[in-house]
Biopython code that builds the backbone (N, CA, C, O; Angstrom):
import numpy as np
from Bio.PDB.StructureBuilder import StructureBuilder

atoms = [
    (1, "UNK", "N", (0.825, -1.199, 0.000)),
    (1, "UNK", "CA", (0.000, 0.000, 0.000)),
    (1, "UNK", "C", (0.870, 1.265, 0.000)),
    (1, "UNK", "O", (0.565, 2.227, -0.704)),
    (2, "UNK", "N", (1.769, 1.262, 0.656)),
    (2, "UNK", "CA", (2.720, 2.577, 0.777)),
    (2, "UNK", "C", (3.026, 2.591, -0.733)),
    (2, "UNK", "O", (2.730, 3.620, -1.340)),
    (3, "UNK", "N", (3.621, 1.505, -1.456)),
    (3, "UNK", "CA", (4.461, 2.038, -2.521)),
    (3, "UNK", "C", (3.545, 2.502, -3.953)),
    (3, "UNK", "O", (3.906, 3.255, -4.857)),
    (4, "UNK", "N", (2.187, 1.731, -3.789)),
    (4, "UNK", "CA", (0.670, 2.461, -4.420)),
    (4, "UNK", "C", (0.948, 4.115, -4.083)),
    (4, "UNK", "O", (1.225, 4.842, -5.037)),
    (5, "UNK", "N", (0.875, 4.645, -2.829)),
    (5, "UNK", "CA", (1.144, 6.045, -2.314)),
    (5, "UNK", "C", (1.976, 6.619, -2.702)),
    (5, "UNK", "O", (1.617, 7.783, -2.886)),
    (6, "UNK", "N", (3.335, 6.394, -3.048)),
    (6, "UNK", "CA", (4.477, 6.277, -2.962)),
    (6, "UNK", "C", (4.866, 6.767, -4.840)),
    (6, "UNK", "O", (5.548, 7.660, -5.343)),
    (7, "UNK", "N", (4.343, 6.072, -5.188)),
    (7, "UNK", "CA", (4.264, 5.994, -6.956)),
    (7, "UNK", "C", (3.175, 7.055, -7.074)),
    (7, "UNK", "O", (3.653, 7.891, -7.841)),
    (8, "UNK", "N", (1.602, 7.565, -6.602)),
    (8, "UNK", "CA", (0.822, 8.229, -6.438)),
    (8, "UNK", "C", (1.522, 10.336, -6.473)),
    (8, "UNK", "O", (1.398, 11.359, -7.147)),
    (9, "UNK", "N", (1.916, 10.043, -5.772)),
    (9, "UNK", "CA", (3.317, 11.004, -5.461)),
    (9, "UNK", "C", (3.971, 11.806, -6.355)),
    (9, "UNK", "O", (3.848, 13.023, -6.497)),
    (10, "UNK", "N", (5.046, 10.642, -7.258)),
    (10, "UNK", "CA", (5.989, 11.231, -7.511)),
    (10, "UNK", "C", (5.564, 12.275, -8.621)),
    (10, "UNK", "O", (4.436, 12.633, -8.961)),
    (11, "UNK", "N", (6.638, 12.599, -9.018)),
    (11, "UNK", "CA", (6.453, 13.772, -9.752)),
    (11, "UNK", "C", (6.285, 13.266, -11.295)),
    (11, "UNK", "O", (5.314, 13.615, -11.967)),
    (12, "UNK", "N", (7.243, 12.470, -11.767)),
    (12, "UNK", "CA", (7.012, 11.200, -12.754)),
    (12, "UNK", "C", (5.512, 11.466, -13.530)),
    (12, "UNK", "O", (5.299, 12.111, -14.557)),
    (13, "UNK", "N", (4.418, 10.625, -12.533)),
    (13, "UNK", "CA", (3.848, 10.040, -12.833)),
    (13, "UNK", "C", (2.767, 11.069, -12.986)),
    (13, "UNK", "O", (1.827, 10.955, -13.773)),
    (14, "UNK", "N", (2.991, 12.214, -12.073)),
    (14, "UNK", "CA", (2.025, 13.389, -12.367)),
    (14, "UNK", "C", (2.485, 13.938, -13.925)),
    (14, "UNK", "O", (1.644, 14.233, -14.774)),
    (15, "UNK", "N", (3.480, 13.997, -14.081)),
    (15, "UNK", "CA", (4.114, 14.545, -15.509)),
    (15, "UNK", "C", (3.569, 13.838, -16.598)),
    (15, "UNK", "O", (3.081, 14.303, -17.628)),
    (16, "UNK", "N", (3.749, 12.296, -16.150)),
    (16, "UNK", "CA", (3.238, 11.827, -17.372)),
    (16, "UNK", "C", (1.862, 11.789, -17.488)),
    (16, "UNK", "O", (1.525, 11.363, -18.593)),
    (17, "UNK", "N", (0.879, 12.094, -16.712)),
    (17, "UNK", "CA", (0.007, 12.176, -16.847)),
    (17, "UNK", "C", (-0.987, 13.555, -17.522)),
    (17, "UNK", "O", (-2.014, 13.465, -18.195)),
    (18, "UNK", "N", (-0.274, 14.782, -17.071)),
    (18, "UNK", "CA", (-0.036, 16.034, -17.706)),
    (18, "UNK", "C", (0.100, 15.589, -19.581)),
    (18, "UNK", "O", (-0.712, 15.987, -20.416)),
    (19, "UNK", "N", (1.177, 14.801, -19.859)),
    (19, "UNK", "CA", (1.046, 14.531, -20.900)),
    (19, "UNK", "C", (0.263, 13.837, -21.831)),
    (19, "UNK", "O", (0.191, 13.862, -23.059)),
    (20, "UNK", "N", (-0.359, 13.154, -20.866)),
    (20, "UNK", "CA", (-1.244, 11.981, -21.758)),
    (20, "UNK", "C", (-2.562, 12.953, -21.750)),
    (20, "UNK", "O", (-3.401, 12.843, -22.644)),
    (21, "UNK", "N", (-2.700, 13.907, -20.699)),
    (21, "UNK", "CA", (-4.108, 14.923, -20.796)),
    (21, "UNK", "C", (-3.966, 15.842, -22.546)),
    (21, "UNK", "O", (-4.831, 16.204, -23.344)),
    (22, "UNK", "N", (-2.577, 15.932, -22.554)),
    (22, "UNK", "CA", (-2.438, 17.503, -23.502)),
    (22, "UNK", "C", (-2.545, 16.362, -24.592)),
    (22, "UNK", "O", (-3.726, 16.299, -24.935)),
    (23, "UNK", "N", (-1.888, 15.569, -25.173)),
    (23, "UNK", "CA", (-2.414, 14.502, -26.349)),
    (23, "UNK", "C", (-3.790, 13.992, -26.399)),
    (23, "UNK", "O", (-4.203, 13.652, -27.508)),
    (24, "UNK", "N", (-4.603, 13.877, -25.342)),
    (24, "UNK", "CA", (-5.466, 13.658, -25.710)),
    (24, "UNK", "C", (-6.761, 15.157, -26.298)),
    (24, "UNK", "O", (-7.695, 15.227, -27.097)),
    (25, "UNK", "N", (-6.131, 16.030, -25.419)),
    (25, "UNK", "CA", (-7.171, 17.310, -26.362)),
    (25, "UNK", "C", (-6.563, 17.469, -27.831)),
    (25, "UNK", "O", (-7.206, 17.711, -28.853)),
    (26, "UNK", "N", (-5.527, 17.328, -27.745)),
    (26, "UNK", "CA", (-4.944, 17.633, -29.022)),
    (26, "UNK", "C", (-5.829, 17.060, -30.085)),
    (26, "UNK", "O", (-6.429, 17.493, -31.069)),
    (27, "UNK", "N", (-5.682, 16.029, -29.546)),
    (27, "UNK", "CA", (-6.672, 14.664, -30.314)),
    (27, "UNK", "C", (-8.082, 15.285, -30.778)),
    (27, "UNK", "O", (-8.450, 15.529, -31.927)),
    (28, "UNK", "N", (-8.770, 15.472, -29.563)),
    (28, "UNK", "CA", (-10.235, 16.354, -30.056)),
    (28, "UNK", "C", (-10.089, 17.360, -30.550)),
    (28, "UNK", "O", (-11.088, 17.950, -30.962)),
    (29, "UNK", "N", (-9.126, 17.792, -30.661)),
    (29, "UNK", "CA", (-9.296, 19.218, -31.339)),
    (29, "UNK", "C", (-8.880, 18.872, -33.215)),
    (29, "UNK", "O", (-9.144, 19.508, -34.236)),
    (30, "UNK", "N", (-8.224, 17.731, -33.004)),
    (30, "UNK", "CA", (-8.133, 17.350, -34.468)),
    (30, "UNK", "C", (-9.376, 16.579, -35.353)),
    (30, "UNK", "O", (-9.618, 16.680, -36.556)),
    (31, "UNK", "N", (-10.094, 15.744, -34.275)),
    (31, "UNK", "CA", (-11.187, 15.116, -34.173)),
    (31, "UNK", "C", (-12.111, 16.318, -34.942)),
    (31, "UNK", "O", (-12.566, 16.290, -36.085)),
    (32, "UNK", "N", (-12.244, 17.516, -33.787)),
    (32, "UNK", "CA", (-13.091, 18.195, -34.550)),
    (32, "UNK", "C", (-13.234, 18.786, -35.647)),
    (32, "UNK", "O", (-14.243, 18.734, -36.350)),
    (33, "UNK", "N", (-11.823, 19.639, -35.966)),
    (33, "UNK", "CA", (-11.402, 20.028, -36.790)),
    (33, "UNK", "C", (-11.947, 19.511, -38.596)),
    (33, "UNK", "O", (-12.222, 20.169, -39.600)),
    (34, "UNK", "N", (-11.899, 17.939, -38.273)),
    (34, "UNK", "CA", (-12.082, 16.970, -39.237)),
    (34, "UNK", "C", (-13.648, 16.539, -39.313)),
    (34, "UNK", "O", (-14.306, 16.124, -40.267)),
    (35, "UNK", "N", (-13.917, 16.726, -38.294)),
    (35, "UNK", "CA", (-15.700, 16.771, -38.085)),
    (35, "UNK", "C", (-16.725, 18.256, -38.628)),
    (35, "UNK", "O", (-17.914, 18.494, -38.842)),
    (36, "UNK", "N", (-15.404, 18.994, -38.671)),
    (36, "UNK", "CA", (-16.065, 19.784, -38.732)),
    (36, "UNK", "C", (-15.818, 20.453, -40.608)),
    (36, "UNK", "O", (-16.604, 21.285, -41.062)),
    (37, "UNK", "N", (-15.005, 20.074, -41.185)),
    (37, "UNK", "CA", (-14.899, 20.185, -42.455)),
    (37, "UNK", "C", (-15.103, 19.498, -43.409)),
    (37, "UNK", "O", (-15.059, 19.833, -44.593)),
    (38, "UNK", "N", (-15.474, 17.933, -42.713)),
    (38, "UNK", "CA", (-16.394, 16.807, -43.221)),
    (38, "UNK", "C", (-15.550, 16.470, -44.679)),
    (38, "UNK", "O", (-14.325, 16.410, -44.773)),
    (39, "UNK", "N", (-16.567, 16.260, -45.821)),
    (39, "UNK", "CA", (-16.353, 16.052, -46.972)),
    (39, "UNK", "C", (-15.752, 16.791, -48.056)),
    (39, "UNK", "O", (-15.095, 16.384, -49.013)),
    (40, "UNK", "N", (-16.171, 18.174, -47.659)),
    (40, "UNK", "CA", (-15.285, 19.627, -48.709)),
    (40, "UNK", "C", (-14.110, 19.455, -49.252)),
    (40, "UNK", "O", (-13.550, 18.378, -49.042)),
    (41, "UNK", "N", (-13.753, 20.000, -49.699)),
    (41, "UNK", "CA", (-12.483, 20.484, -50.104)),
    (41, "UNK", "C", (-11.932, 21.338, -49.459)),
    (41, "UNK", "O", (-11.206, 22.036, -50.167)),
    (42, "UNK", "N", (-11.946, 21.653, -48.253)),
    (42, "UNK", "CA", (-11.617, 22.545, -47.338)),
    (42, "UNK", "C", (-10.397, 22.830, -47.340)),
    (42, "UNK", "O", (-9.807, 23.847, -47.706)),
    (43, "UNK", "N", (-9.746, 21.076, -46.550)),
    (43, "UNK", "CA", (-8.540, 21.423, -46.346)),
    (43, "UNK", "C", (-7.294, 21.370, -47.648)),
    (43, "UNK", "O", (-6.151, 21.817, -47.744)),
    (44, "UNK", "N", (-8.239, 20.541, -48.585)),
    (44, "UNK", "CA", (-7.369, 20.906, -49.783)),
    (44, "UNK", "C", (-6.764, 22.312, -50.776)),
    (44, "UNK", "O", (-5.703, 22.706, -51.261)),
    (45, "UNK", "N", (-7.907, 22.641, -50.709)),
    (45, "UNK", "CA", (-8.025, 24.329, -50.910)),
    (45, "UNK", "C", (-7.177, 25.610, -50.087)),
    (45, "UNK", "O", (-6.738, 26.630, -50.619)),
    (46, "UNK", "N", (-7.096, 25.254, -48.726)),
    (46, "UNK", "CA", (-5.902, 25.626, -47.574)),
    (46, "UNK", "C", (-4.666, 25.496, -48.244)),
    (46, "UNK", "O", (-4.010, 26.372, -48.809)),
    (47, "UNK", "N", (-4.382, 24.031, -48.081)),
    (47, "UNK", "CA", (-3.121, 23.755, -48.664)),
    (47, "UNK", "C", (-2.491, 24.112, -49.845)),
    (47, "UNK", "O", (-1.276, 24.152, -50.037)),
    (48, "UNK", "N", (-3.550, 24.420, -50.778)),
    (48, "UNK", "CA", (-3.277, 24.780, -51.887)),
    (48, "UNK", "C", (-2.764, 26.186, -51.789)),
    (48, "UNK", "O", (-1.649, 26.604, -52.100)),
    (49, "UNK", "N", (-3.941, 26.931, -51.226)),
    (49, "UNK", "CA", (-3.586, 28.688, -51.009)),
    (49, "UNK", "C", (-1.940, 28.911, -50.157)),
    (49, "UNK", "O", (-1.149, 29.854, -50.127)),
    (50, "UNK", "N", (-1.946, 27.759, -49.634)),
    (50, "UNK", "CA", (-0.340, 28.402, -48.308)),
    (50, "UNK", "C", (0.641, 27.902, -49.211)),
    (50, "UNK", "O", (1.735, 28.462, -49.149)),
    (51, "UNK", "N", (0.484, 26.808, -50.186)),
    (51, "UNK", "CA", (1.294, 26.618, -51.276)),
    (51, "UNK", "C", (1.526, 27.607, -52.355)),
    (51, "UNK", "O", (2.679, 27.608, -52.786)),
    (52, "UNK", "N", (0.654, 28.494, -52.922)),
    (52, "UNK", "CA", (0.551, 29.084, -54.132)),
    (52, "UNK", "C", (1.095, 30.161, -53.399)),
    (52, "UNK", "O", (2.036, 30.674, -54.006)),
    (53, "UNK", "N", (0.711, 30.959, -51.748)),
    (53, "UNK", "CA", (1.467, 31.998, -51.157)),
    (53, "UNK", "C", (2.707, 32.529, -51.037)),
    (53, "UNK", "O", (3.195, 33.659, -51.044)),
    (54, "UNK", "N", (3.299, 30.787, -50.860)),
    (54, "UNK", "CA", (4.849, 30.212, -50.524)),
    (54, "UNK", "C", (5.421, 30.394, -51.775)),
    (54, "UNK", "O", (6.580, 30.791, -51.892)),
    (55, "UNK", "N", (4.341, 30.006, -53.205)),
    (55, "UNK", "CA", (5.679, 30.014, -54.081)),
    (55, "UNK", "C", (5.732, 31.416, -54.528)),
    (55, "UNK", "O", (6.747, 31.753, -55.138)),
    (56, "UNK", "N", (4.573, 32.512, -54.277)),
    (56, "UNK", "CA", (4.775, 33.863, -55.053)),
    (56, "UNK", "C", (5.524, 34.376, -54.387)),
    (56, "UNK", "O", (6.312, 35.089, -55.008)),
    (57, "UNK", "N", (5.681, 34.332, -53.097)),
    (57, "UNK", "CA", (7.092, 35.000, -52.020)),
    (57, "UNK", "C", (8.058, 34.430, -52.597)),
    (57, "UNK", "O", (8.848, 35.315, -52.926)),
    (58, "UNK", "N", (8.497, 33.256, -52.956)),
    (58, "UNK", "CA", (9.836, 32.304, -53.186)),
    (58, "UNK", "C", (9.973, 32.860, -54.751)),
    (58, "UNK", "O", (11.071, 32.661, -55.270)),
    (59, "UNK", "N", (8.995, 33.514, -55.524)),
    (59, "UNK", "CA", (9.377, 33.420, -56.613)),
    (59, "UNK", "C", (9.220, 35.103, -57.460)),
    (59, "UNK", "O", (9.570, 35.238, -58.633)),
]
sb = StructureBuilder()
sb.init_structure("model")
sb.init_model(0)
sb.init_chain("A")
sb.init_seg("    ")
for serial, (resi, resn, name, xyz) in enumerate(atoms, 1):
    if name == "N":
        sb.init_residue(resn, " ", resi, " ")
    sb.init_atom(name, np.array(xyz, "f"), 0.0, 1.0, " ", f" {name:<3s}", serial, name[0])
structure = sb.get_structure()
């Protein structure tokens, strides 16, 4: 029982847990992201524009 407490504690395990919280919103926020632009051409159209941006600066 102590070392249940003991492990409960450390700093470790709070950290990693901090981490597994921030990956998992990350997650919903990509979740939504993708829920939320569904079938469109959304994000293709994005990519396209930050591409065509990139090359008139580069060019």
């Amino acid at each position: 029982m102590e070392e249940l407490r003991r492990l409960m504690l450390e700093e470790e395990a709070q950290t990693t847990a901090e981490y597994a919280l921030v990956i998992f919103g990350a997650a919903l926020v990509a979740a939504g992201l993708l829920f939320f632009v569904g079938d469109g051409n959304v994000i293709k159209d994005f990519f396209a524009n930050i591409f065509k941006k990139v090359t008139e600066l580069l060019g």
